[in-house]
DSSP file (Angstrom, degrees, kcal/mol; ACC not computed):
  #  RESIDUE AA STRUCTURE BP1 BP2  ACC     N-H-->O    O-->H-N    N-H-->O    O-->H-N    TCO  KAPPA ALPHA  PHI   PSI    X-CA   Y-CA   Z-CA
    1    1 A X    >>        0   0    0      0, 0.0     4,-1.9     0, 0.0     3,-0.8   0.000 360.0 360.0 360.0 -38.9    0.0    0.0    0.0
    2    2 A X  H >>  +     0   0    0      1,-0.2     3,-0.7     2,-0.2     4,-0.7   0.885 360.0  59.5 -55.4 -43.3    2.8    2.4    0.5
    3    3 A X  H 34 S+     0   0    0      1,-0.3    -1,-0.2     2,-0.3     0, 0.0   0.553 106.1  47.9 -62.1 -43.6    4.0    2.0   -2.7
    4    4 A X  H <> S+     0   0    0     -3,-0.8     4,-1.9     1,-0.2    -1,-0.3   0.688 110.8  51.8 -74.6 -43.3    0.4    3.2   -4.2
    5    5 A X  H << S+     0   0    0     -4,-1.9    -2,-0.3    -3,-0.7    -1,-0.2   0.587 109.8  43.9 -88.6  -2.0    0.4    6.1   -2.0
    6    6 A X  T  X S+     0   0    0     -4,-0.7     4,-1.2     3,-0.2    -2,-0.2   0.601 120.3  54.2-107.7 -28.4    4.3    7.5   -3.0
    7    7 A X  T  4 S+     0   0    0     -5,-0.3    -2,-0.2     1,-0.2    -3,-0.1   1.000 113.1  37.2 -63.2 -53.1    2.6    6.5   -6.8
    8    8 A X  T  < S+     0   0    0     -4,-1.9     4,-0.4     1,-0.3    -1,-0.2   0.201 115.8  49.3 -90.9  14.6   -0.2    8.5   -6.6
    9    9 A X  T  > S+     0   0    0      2,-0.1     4,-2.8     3,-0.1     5,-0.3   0.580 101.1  63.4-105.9 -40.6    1.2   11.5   -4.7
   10   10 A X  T  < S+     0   0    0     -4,-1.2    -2,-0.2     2,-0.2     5,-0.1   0.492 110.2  47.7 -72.6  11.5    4.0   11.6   -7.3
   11   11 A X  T >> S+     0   0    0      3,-0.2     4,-1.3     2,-0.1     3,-1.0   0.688 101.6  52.7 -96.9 -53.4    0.7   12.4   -9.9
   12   12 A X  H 3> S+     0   0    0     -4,-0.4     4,-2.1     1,-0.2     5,-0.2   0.981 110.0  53.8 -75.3 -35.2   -1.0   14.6   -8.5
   13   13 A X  H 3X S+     0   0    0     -4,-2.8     4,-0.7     2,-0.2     5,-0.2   0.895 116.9  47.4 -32.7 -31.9    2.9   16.7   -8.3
   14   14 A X  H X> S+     0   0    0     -3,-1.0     3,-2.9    -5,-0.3     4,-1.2   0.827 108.7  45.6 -95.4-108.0    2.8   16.0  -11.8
   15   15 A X  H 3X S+     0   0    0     -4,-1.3     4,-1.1     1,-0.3     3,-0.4   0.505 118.0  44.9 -30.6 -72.8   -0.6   17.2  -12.5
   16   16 A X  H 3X S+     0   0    0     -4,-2.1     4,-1.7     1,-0.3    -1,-0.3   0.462 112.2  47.0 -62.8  -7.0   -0.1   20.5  -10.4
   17   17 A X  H <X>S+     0   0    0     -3,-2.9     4,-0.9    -4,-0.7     5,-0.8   0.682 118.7  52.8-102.2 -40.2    3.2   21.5  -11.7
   18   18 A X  H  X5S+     0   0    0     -4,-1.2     4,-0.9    -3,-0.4    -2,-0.2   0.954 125.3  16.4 -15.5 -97.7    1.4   20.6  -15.0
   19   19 A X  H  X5S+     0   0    0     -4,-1.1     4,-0.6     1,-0.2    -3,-0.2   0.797 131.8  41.5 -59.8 -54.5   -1.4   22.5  -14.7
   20   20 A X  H  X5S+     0   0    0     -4,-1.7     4,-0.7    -5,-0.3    -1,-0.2   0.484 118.8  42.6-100.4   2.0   -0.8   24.9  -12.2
   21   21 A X  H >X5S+     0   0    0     -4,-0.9     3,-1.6     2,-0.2     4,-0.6   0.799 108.1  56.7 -81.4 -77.8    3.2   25.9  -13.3
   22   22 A X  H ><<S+     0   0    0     -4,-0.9     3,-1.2    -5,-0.8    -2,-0.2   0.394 101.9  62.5 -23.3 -41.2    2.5   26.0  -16.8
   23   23 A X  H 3< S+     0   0    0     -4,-0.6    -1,-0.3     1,-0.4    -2,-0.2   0.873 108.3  46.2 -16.6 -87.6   -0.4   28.9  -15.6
   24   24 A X  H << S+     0   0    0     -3,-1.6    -1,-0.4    -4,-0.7    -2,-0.3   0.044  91.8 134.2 -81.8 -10.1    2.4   30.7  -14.5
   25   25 A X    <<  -     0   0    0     -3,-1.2     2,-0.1    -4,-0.6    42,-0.0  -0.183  61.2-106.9 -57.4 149.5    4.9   30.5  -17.6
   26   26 A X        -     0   0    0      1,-0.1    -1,-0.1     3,-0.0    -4,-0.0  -0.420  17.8-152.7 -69.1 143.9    6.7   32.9  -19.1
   27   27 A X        +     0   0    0     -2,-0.1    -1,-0.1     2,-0.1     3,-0.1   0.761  67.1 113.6 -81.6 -26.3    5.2   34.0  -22.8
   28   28 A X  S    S-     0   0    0      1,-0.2     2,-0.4    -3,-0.0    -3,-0.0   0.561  79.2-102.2  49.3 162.6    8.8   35.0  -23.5
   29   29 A X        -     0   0    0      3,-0.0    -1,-0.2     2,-0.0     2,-0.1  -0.936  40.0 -97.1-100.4 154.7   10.4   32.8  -26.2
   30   30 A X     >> -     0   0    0     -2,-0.4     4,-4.2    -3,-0.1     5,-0.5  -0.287  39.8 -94.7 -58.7 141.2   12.6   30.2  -25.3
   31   31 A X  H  >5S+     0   0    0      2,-0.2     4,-1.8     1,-0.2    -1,-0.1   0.778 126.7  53.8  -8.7 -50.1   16.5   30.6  -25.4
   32   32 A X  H  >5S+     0   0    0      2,-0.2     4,-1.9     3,-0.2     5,-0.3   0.965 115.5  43.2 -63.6 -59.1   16.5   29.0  -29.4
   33   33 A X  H  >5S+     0   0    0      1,-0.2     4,-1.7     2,-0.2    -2,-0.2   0.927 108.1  54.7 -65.1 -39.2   13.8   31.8  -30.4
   34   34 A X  H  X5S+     0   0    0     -4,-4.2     4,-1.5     2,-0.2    -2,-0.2   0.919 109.2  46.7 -56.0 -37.0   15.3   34.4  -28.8
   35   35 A X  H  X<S+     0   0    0     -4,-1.8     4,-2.4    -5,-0.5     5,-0.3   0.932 113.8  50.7 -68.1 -54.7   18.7   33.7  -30.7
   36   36 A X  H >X S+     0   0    0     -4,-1.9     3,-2.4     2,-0.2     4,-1.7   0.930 109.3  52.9 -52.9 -62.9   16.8   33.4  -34.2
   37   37 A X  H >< S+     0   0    0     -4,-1.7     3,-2.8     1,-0.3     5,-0.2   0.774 113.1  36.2 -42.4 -76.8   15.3   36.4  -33.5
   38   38 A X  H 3< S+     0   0    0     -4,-1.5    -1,-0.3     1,-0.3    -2,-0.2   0.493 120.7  50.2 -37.4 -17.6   18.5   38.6  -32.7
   39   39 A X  H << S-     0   0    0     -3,-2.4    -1,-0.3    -4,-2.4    -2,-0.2   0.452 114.2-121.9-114.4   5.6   20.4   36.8  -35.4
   40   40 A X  S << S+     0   0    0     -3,-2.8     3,-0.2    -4,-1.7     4,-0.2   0.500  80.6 104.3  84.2  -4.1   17.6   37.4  -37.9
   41   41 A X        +     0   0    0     -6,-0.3     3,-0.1    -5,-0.3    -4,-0.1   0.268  41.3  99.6 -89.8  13.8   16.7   33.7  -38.9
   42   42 A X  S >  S+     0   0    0     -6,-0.3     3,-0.8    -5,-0.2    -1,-0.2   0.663  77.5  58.2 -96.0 -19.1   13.8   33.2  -37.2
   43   43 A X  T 3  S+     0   0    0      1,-0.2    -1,-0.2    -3,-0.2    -2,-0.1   0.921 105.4  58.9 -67.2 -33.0   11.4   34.0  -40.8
   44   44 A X  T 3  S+     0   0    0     -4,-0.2     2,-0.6    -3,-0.1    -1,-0.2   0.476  79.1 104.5 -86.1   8.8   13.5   31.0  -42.4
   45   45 A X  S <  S-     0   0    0     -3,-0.8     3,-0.1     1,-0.1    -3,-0.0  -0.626  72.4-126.5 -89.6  92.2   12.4   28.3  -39.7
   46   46 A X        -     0   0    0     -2,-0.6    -1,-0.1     1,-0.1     3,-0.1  -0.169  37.5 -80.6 -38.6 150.7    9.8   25.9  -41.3
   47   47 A X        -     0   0    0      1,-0.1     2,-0.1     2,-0.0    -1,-0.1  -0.201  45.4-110.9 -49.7 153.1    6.6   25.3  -39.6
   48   48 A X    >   -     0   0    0      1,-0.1     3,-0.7    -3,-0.1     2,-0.2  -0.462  30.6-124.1 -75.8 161.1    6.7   22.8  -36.7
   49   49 A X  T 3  S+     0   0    0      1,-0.2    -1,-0.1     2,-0.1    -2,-0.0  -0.190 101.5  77.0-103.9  52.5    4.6   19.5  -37.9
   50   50 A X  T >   +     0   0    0     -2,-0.2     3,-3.0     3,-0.1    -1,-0.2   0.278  52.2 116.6-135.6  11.8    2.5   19.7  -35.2
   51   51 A X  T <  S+     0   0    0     -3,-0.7     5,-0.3     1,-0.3    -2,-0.1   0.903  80.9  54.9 -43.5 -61.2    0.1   22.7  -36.5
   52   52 A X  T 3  S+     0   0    0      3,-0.1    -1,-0.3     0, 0.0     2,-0.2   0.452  85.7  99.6 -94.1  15.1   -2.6   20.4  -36.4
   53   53 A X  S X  S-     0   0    0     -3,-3.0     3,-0.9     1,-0.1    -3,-0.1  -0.519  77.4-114.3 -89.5 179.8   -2.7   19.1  -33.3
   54   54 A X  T 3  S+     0   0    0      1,-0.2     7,-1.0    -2,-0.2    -1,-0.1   0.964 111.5  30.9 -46.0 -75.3   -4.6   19.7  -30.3
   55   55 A X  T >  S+     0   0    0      5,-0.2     3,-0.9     3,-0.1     2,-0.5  -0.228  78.1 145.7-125.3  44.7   -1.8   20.9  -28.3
   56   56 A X  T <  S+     0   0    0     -3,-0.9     4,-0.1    -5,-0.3    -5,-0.0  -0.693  70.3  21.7 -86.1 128.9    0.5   22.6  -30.5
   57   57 A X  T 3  S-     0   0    0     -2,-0.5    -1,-0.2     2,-0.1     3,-0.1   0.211 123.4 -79.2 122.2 -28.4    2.2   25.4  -29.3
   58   58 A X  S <  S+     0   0    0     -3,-0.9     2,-0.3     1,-0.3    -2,-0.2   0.710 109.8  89.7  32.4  52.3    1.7   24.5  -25.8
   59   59 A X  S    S-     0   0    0     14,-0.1     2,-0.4    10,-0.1    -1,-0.3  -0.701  77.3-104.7-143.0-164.8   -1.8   25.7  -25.6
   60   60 A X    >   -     0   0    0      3,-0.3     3,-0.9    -2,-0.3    -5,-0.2  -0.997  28.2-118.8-116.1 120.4   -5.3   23.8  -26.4
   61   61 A X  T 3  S+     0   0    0     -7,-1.0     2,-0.2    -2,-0.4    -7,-0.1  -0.204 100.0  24.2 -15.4 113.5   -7.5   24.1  -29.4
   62   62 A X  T 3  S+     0   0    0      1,-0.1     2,-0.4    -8,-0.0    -1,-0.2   0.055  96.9 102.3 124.9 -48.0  -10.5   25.2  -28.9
   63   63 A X    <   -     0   0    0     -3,-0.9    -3,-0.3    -2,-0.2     6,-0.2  -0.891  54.0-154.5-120.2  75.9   -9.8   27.3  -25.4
   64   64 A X  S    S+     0   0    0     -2,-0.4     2,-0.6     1,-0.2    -1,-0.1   0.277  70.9  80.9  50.7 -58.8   -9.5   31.1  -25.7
   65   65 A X    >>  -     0   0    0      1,-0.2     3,-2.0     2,-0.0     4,-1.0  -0.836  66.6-153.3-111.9  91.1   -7.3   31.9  -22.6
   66   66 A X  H 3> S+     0   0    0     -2,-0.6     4,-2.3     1,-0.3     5,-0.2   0.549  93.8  44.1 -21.9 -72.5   -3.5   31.2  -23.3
   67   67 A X  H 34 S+     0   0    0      1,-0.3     4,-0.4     2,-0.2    -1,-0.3   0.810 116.4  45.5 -75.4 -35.1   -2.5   30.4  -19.7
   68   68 A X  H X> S+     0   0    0     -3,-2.0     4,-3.1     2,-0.2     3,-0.6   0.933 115.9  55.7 -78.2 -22.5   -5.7   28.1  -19.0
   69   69 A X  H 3X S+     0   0    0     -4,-1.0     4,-1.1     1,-0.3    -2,-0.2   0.850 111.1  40.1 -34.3 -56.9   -4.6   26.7  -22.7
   70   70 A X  H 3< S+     0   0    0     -4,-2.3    -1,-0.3     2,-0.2    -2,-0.2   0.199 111.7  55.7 -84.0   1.2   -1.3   25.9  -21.6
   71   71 A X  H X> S+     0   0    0     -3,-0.6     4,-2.1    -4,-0.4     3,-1.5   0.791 109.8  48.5 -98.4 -62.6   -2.3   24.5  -18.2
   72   72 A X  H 3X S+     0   0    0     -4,-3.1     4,-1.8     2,-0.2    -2,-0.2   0.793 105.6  52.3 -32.3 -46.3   -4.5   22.2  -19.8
   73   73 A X  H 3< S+     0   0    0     -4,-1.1    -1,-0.2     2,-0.2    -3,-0.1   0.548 110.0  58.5 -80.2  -7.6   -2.2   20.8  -22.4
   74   74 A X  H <> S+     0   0    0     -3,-1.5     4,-2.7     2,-0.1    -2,-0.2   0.860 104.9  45.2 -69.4 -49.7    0.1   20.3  -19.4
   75   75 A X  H  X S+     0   0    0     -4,-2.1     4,-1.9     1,-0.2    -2,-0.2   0.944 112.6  47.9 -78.9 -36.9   -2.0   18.4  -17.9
   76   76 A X  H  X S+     0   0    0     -4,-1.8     4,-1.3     2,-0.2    -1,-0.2   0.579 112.3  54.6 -48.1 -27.9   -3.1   16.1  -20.9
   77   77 A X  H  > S+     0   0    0      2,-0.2     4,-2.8     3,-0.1    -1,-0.2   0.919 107.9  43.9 -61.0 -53.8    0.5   15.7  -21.6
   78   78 A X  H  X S+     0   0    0     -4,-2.7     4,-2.2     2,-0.2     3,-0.4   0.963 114.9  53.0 -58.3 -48.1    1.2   14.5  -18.3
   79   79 A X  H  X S+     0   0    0     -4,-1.9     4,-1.6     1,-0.2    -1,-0.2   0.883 115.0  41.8 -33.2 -63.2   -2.2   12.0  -18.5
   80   80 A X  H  X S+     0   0    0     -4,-1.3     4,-1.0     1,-0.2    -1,-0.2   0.690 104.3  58.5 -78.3 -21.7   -1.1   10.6  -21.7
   81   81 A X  H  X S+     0   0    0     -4,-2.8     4,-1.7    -3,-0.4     5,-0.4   0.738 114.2  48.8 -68.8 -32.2    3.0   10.1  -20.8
   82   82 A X  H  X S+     0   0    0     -4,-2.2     4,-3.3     1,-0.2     3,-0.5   0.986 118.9  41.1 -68.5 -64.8    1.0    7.7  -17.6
   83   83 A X  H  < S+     0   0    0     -4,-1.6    -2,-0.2     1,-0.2    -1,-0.2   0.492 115.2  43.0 -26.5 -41.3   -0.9    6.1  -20.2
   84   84 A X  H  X S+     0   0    0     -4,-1.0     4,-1.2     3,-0.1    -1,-0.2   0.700 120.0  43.5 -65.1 -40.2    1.3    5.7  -22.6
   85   85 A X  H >X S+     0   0    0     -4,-1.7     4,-1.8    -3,-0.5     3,-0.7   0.961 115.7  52.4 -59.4 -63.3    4.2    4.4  -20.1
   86   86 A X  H 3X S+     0   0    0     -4,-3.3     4,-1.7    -5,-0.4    -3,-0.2   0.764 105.2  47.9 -47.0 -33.2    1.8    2.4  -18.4
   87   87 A X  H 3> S+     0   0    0     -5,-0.3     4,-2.2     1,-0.2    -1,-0.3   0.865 112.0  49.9 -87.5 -23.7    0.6    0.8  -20.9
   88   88 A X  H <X S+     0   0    0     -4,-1.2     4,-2.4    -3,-0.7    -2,-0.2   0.940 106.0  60.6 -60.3 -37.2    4.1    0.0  -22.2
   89   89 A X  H  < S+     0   0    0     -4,-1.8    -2,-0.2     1,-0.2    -3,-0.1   0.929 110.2  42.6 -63.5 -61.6    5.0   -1.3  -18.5
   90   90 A X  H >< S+     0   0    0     -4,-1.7     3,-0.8     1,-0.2    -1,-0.2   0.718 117.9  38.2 -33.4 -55.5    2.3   -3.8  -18.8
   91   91 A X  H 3< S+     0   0    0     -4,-2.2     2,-1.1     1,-0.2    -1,-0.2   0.997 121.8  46.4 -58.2 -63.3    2.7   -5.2  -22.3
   92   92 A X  T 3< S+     0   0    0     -4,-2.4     2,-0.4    -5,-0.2    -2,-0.2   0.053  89.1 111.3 -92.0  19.2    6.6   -5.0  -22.1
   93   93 A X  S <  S-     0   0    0     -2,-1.1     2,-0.4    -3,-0.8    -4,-0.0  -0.883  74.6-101.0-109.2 161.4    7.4   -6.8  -18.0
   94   94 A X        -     0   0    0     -2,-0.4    -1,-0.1     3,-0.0     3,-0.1  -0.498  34.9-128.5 -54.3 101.4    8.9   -9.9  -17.4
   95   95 A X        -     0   0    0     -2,-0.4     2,-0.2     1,-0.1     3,-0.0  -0.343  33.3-101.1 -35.3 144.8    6.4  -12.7  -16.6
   96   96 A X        -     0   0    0      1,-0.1     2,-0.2     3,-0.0    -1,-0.1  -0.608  43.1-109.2-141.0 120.6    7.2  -14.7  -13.4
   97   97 A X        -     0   0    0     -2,-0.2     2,-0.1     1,-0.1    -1,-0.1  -0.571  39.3-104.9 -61.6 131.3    8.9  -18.2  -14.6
   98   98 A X        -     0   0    0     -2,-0.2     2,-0.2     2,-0.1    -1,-0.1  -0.357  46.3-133.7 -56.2 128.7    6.3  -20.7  -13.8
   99   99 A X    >>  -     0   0    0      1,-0.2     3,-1.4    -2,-0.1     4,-1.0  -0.637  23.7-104.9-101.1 172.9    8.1  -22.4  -10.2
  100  100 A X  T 34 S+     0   0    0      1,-0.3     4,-0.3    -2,-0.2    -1,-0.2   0.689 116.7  70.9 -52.9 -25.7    8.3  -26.0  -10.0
  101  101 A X  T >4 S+     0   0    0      1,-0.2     3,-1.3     2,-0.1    -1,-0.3   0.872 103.0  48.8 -71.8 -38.6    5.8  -26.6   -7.8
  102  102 A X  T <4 S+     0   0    0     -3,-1.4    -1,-0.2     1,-0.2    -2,-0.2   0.873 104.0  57.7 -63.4 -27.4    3.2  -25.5  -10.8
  103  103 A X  T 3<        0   0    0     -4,-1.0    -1,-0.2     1,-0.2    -2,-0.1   0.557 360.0 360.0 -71.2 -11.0    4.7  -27.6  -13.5
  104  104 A X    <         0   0    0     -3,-1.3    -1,-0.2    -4,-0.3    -2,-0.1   0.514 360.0 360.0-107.1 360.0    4.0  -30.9  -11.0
């Protein structure tokens, strides 16, 4: 049972530094954009290939208000990285060798 409670406290950290950092991010550009920008290359940067998703950009489709955008698509990132892990952990663990005592 401990084990479950250390899991499921280490989500909801995740979900609130998710949700509730992302709030709170700078609009700024990152380090990479800032350089393009000041060095003048930033017009010659193809589009990212992620224009059509949901939560390109960091923001959400659909949802008006940048910060609540980006809080959301934090948290739906973090939701689908459990899912997605999780579901790898499952398919992908090592099965318990059958012990002798089953074989008899």
């Amino acid at each position: 049972m401990r084990t479950r409670s250390f899991l499921l406290a280490g989500l909801l950290v995740a979900l609130l530094v998710a949700g509730v950092g992302s709030y709170y991010a700078s609009s700024h550009p990152d380090g990479l954009e800032h350089v393009a920008q000041q060095t003048g290359f930033l017009d010659s940067a193809d589009d990212p290939k992620d224009t059509g998703s949901p939560f390109a950009g960091y923001e959400t489709k659909g949802v008006d208000d940048a910060r609540l955008g980006g809080g959301l698509a934090g948290v739906a990132g973090v939701l689908l990285t459990l899912v997605i892990g999780g579901g790898l952990f499952r398919v992908l663990r090592r099965r318990e060798a059958p012990s002798s005592t089953d074989a008899a």
